[in-house]
N, C-alpha and C positions, 0 to 999 in steps of 0.2 A: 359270529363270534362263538367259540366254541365254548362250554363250560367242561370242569375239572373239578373236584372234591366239593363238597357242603354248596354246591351252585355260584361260585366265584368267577368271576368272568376272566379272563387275560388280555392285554390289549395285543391289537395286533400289530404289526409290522409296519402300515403307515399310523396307526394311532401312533407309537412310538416317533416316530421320524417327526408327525405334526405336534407331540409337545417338546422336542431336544430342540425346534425350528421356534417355537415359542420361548424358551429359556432363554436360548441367545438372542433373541428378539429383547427380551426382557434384561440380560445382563448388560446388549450392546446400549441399550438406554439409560440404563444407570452407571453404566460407565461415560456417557454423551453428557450425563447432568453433572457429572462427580467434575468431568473435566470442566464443565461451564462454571462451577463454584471454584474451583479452581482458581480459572482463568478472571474471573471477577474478585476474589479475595486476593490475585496478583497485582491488578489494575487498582483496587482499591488501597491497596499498602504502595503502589507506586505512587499512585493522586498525594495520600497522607505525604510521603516521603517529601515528594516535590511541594506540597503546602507546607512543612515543615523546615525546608530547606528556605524556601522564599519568604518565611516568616522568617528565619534567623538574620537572613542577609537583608531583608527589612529595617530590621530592630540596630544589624551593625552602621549599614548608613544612615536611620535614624540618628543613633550614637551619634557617631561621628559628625553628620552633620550640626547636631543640637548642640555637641559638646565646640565646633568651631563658631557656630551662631553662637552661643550662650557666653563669650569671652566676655571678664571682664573688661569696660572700657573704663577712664578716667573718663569725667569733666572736663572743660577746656581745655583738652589736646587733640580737638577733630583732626588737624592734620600732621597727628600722631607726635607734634612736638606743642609746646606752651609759647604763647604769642605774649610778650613783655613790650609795653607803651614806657612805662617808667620803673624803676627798681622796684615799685611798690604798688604795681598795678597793673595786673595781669587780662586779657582779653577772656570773656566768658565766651563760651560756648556749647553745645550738648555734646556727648560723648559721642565719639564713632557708634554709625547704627548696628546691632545686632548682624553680623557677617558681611558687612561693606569695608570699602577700603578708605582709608583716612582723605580728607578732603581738603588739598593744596591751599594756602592761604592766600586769597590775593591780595593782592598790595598797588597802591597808587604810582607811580612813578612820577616825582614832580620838581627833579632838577635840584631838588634840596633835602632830600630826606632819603639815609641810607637804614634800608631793612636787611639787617643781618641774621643771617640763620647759620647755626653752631649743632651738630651732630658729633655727642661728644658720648666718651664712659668715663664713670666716674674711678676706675681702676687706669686709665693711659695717663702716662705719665706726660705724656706732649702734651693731652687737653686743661692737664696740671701748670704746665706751663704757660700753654696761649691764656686761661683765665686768671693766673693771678697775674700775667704780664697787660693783659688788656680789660680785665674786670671795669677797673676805676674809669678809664675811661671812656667804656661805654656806657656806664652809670650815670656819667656824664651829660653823653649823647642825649639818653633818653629823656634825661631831665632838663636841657635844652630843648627840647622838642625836635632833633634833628635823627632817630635812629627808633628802629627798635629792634628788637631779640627776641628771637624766634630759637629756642632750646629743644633739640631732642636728645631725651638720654636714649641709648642702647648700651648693647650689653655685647662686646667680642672679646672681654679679656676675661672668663669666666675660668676657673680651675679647680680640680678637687682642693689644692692647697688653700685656697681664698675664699672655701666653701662657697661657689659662685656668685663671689662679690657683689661684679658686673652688672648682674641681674638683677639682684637684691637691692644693689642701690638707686638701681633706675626704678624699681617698681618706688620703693617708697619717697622718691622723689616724688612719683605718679601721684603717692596718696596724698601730699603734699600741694599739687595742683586739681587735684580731686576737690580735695577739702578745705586748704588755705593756699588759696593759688596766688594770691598778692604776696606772701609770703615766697613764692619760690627762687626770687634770686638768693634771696637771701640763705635759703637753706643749699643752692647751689653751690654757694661762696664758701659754704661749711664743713661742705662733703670733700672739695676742695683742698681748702684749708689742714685738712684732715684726714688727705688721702693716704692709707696702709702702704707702702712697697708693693711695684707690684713682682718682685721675684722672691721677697721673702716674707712678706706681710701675708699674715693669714686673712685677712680683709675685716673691716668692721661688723661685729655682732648687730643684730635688729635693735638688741637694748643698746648699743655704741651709739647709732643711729639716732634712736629716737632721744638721748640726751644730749646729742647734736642739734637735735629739732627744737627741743626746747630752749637752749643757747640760743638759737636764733629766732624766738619767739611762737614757735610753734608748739601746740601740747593739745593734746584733744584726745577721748576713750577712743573716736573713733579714725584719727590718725592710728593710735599706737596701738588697733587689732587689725588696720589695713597693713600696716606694716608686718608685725608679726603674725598675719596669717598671708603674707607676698600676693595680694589678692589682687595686683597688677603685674604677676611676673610673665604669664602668658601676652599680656598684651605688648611688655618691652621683649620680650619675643620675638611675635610677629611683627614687629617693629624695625627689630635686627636683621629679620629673615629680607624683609622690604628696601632696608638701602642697600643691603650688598647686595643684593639684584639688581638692584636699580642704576642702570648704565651713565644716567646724567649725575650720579653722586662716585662715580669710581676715577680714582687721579689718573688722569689721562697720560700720566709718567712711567706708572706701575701696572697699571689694568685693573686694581684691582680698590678694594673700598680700604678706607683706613679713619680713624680718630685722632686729631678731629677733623672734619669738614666742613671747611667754611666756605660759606657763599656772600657776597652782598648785591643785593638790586641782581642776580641773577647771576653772578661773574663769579668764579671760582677764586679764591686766595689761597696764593701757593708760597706765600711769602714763610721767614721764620715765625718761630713762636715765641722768639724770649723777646720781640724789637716789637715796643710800641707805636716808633715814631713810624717806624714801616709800617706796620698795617695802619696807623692812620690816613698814612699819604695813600695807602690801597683804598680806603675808602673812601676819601675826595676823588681817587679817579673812578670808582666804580660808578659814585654818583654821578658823575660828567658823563660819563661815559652812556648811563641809560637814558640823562636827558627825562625831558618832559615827555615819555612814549606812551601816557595810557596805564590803564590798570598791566600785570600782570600775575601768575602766579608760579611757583618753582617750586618740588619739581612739577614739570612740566607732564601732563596726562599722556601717556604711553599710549 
């Protein structure tokens, strides 16, 4: 190595060449790590992203499903209508389970005893008819001991104008059989009795309602916040959503579900609704007709 001024050395020509070969030695390495940070703070915001994401979609079928488990149910309407032995003595039961489906009622079939079941709203004007044309005597029936009534309100006649009646009235029927379930024909009879038009009737208020209930001897704090907070509206609901699905409850005329629907001992009644004496004589033959066959129950499990 040659020296130049005050003894300073110069490098030479491969010294040069062996540290520009060390640089890029050195630069290509920090740029090897720069990319591995990189590439791990990419993977790591994708991991986040996707626990993020799967946490959200978590939380929405949590929701969803708690919010479908968590339905209010009535008391004694397991298979989503209220079971009546006498006008004044209704069948106990527990409430549909947390996200199950309501559970058919069976019934004895025994040659002499007709089990009517009535899917009605408290807004149709036909279900106005068949109950105050055949109320009395199946109030009769039961109190003979020869019938009972099996009641489901829903709700298909609901409108902005009737601020969803429908709904309204079948829920607080519900709190009705929740709470004072002996009492429910009687508030049946009332709502009835007292049904709004349904093309220009704005439909009855919850306070309509609830002084309806008390006319017919019902009153309680906890009737009139079940009512005014509709805290069975989801369940006549799912109730409604259930028979118009349901192929063995659609008139086999039309295709399609309508109010009311009546069944007895299992047999459709396609009779009118203003003729007592008709659907009486419907129900002597439906009872002949099932005969002493055994339990059964309607509708029948899909």
């Amino acid at each position: 190595m040659a020296a130049t001024g005050r003894g300073a050395t110069t490098p030479t020509k491969n010294d040069r060449r062996a540290e520009a070969r060390e640089t890029a030695r050195k630069m290509r390495e920090e740029a090897a790590k720069k990319a591995k940070r990189r590439k791990v703070i990419v993977q790591s915001s994708v991991i986040v992203g996707i626990v993020a994401v799967l946490a959200i979609i978590g939380v929405v079928i949590f929701t969803s499903v708690s919010a479908s488990n968590n339905v209010a149910n009535p008391k004694n309407m397991l298979s989503g209508g209220i079971l009546l032995t006498k006008s004044d003595q209704a069948v106990t039961t527990p409430a549909i389970a947390q996200g199950a489906k309501p559970t058919p009622t069976k019934q004895t079939l025994d040659g002499k005893t007709a089990h009517i079941q009535i899917w009605l709203d408290y807004q149709c004007p036909y279900c106005d008819q068949f109950e105050t044309t055949n109320s009395d005597q199946m109030k009769q029936w039961m109190s003979d001991g020869t019938a009972t009534l099996e009641i489901h309100p829903i709700a298909i006649l609901d409108s902005p104008t009737n601020s969803k009646y429908s709904t309204r009235a079948a829920a607080a029927a519900s709190c009705v059989a929740n709470y004072d379930p002996d009492k429910f024909f009687d508030v049946n009879s009332a709502l009835f009795a007292n049904q709004p038009d349904e093309k220009t009737g704005s439909g009855l208020t919850d306070a309509k309602m609830l002084e309806l209930f008390k006319s017919a001897g019902v009153s309680s704090s906890a009737i009139t916040k079940c009512v005014n907070d509709q805290t069975f509206a989801t369940f006549v609901t799912n109730r409604t959503n259930d028979a118009v699905a349901n192929a063995q409850l659609k008139n086999p005329q039309t295709g399609s579900f309508g109010t009311p629907t009546v069944f007895v001992n299992g047999e459709r009644y396609q009779g009118g609704f203003t003729d007592a004496s008709q659907f009486a004589a419907f129900v002597q033959t439906a009872v002949k007709d099932a005969g002493s066959s055994g339990s059964y129950s309607f509708p029948k499990a899909g």
